[in-house]
N, C-alpha and C positions, 0 to 999 in steps of 0.2 A: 384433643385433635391437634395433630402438629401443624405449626405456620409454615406456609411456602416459601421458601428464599431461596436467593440465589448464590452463589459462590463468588466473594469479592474479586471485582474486575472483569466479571462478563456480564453481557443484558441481554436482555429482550429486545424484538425490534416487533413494533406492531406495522402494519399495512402499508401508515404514509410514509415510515422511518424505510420500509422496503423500498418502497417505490423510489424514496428516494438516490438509496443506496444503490438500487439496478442502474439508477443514472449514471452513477459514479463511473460502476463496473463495465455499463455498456460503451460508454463515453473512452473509458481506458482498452478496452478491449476492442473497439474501430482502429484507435491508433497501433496498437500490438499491432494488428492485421494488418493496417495500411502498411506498415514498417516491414512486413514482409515476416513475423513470428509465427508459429505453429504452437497449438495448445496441449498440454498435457498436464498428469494430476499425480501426483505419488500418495503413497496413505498418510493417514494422522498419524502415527507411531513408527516408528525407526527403533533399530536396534541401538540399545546407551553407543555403545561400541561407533557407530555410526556419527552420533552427534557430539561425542565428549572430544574434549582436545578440539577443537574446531572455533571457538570463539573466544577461546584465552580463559582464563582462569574465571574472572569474574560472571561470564557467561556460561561454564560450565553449571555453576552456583545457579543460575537460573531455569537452568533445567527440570522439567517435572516427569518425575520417575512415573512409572507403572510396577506396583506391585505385581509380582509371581502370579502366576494360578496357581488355586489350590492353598494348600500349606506351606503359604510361600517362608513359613520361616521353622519348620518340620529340623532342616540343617543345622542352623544356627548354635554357635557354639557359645560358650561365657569367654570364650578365647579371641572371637569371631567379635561379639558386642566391647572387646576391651580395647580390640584396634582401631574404633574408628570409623565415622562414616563415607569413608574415602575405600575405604579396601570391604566394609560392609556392602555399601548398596548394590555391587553386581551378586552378589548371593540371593538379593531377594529382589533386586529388579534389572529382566535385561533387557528392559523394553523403555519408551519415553516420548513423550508427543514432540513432536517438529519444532526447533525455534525458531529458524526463519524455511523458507525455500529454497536458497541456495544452496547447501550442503546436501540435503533430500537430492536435486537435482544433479550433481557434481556425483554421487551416488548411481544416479541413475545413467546419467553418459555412460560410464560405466560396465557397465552392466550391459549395457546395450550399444556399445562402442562398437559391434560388426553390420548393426540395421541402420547407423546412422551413417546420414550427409553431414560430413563435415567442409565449411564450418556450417553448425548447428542452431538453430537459432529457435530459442524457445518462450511460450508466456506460460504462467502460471498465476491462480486468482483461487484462492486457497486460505485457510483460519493457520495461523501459528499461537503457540503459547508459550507464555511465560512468567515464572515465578517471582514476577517483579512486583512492588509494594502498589497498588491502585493509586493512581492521580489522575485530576485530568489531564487528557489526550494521554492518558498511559493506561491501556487495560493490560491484563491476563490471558486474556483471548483477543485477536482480532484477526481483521483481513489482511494480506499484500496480496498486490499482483505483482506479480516480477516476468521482467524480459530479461535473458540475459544470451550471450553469441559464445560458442564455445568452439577453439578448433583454428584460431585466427589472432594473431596480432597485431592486425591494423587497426590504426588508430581511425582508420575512416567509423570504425566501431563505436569508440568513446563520444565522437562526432556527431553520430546519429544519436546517442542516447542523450546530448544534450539539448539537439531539433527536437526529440520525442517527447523530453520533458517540457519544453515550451511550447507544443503541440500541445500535448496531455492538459495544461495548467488554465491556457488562453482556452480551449474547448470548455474547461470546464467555470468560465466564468474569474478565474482567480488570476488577476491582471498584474496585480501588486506583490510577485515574489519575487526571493533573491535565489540564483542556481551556485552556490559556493562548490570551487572545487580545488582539489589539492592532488600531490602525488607523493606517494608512500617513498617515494627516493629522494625527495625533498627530503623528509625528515630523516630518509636516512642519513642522507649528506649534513643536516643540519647535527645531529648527532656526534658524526666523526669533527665538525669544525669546531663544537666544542666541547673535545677531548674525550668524549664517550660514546666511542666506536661501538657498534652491533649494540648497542643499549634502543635503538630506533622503537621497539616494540615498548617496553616502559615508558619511554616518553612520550608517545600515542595513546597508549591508556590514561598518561596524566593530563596530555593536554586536551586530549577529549571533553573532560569535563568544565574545559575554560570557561565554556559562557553558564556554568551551571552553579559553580563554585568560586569562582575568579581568579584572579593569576596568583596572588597570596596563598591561597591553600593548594595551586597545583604547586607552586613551587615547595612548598611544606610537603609537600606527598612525595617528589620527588628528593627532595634531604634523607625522608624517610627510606626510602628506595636506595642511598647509599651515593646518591650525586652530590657533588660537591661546591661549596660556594664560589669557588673561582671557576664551578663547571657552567650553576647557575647564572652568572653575571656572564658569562660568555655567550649565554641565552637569550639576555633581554633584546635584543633586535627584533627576535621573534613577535615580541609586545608589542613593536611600534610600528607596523605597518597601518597605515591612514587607509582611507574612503583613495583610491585610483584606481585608474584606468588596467583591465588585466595586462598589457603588454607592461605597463611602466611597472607596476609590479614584481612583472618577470626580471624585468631590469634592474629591481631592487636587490629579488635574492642572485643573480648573478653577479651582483658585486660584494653579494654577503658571503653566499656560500662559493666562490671564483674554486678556495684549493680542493674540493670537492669534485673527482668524478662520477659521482654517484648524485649528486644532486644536479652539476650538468646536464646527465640523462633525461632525469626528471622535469628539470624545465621546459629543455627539448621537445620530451614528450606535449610538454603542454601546447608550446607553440606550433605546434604540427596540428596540433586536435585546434586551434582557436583559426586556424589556417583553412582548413576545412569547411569548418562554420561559417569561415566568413565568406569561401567561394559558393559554398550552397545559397547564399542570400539570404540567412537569416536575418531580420529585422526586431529591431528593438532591444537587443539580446539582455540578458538577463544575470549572465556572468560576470560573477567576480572570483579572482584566485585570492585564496584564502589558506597561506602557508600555516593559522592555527588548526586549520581542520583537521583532524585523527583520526576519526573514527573507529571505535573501539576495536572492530573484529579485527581479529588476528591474519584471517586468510588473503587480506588485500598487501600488493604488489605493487601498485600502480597508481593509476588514476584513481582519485575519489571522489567522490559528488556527494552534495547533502542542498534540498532546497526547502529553503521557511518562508511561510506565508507572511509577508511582515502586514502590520498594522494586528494582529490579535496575540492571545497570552499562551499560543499553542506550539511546542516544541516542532522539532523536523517532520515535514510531511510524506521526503521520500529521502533518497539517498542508496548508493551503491560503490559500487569501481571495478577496478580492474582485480584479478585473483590468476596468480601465473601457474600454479601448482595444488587447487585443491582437490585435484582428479588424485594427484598423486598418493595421498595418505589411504587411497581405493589400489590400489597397483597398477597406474595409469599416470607416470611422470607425467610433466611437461608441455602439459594441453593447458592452452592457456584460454581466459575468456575473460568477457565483462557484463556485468548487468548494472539493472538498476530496480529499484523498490520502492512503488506506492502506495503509503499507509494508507487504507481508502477511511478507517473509522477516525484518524485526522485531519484529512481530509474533508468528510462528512461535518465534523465538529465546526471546521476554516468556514464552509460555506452556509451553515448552520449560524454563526455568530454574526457572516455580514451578510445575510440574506440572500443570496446567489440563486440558492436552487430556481429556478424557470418556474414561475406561476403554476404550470398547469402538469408541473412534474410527482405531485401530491394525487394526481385524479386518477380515477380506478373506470368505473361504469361511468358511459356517458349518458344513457338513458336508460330512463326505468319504464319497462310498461307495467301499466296499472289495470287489469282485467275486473271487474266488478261482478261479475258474475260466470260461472259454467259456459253460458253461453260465450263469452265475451272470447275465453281464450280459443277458442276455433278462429278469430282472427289472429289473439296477439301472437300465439304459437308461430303461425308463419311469417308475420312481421319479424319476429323475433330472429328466426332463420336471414332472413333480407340483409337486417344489420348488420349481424351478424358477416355474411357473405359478403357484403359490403366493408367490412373491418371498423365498423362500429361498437364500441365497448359496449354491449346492451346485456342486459336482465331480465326479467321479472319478477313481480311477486310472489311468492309464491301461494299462501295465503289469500281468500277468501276473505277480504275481512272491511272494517272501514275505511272511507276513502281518507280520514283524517292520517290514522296510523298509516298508510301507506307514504302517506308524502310528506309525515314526519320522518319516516325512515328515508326515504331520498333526501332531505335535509341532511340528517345524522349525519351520510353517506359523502354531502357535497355533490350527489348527481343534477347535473345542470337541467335535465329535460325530462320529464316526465308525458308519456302519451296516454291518457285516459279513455277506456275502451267501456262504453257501458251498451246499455240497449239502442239506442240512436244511433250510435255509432255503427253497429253490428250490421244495421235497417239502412246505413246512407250510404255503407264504406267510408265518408269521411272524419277522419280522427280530431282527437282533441291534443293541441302539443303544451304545455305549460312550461314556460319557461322560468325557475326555481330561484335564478339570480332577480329578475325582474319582476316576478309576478304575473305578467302579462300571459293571455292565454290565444291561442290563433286555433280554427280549422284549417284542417290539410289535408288535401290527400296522402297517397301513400307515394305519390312521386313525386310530391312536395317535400312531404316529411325529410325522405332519402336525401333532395338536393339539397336540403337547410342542414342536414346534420352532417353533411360530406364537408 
């Protein structure tokens, strides 16, 4: 008999771990709404064609193909098998599940560019995959929800998305994060100042992995990459920016990157976007500019965002930017937009470690009724209705059986109130309420019962 397993890097979620998780989702999905987003859903699978070239090399490598139907390898040549799994895989697969939302969506504009208001403004809450090694707060399968505005270049945009994420984070309990953000013209500009102009993409992909690997091995990566040591040392500025204020900050790289107009922009943009923030009356704020930020995907332009919960061992919990062109690689130049992406299964994990979730966000049925006999359920039936009507999580038993096993299973269950329906009861109309935290038992009517459980 074979054992049941699962496929490393995705789980089960049983009842409380749901309940939980609808918190997340509902909690992130008031805000989408209140912000003014509209919901939509694309499929699990996309054409390769669709997703490849879209998150740089190292992401393309993460993509999980779909085998052909049929006799998907009927074709196949020893000619076909000698070249390589680069020029092989569209022969046997031209299909591939979603790696993020973004590109699905930028797909779908699209497509649908004569039904749409622009600008656009959309959420999505949806599973992505990917064929990355299992760690914790790193699965194979998980949730995002993403917002993203398509259609518009203001910055009043990036604006919002950083009110949303502190909106999103304070609702859900998680007080102590930091909202890092950068702009892809920074690095461009940092790039040309020293001396390796349009290299901005490489050097994003190595310094992404700054706080993963440290600045020793990014610099190692980039030697390898073909930068040079007098290119390197021209870089360590980068290293040294300290704990300040994001304006003084900004002050810093405009005295680093000054012969740069392309980093100019970039900063601009920034202060425009913290300018905004600050007339809206954000309080508390939560930003810091952070010229290491990269972000690996290739498709961002602009602004970038990435926010970690600090105090636990759990990598980024959201993160997005600005992306000026990925309509284009669709036949659709120049439409530019911004989003942003919340891991919700990191998320989960953040308030999973420091106990967040709301007490009573794990409870399902609020009351159980207990019928004892044939007789008995001629009342509980329309009680049950009441609650019900009422917006009472209620049940019954279904079962005929001992009154022990009954109120073991509302144990099991965690249901707080059990209403005991036996012969007396049926004879007085008044009920029996047992209350399952305390033990204690009370009669009530039924217009008691109603008021004590509302």
């Amino acid at each position: 008999m074979q054992k049941p397993t699962l496929p490393k890097g995705t789980r089960d979620f049983g009842p409380e771990q749901m309940r939980k998780r609808l918190f997340i989702f509902d909690t992130i999905r008031q805000i989408f709404q209140q912000f003014g987003f509209q919901p939509i859903e694309t499929p699990s699978m996309e054409n390769l064609s669709t997703l490849t070239g879209k998150y740089g090399d190292e992401g393309d490598q993460l993509l999980f193909k779909i085998l052909n139907s049929g006799d998907f390898a009927a074709g196949i040549t020893e000619l076909d098998l000698a070249s390589g799994s680069k020029k092989l895989t569209p022969k046997i697969a031209e299909k591939g599940l979603r790696y993020d939302l973004t590109v699905p969506f930028a797909r779908y504009v699209v497509m649908n560019r004569n039904s749409l208001t622009l600008p656009f403004k959309r959420y999505q809450m949806q599973p992505v995959w990917r064929a990355d090694r299992p760690q914790k707060g790193r699965y194979r399968e998980f949730y995002q929800c993403d917002a993203d505005v398509v259609g518009t270049d203001s910055l009043l945009c990036e604006a919002e998305i950083v009110l949303m994420i502190h909106e999103a984070f304070r609702n859900l309990a998680i007080q102590n994060f930091t909202l890092k953000v950068n702009n892809r013209k920074i690095l461009a500009g940092i790039a040309e100042v020293i001396g390796a102009p349009g290299q901005e993409g490489t050097l994003s992909v190595a310094i992404d992995k700054l706080d993963k690997i440290g600045k020793e091995k990014v610099l190692d990566e980039l030697r390898e990459r073909g930068f040079s040591e007098e290119t390197l040392v021209s870089l360590e500025p980068l290293f040294l920016f300290g704990s300040a204020t994001p304006y003084q900050t900004l002050d810093q790289l405009k005295n680093w990157l000054s012969a740069s107009d392309t980093a100019r922009q970039g900063i601009t943009e920034l202060e425009e976007m913290l300018l905004l923030v600050d007339q809206y009356g954000l309080s508390d704020s939560r930003v810091e500019i952070d010229p290491t930020l990269a972000r690996g995907l290739s498709y961002y332009t602009g602004a970038i965002f990435e926010v970690k919960a600090n105090g636990v061992s759990i990598g980024s919990v959201s993160g997005g930017g600005r992306y000026d062109n990925l309509t284009g690689a669709f036949g659709m130049p120049g439409l530019s937009g911004v989003g942003i992406s919340f891991g919700v299964d990191r998320i989960y994990d953040v308030m999973e470690e420091l106990n967040l979730f709301p007490a009573d966000t794990g409870q399902g049925t609020h009351v159980l009724i207990v019928p004892f006999d044939k007789e008995a359920r001629s009342v509980a039936l329309p009680l049950l209705n009441q609650l019900r009507t009422a917006a009472v999580a209620a049940e019954m038993y279904p079962d005929l059986s001992k009154v022990k096993k009954m109120l073991d299973y509302a144990n099991a269950k965690n249901i707080p109130f059990v209403v005991l329906i036996g012969s007396e009861e049926v004879q007085t109309g008044i009920l029996s309420l047992k209350n399952m935290v305390t033990g204690e038992q009370f009669k009530v009517t039924t217009e008691e019962l109603m008021d004590r459980l509302r």
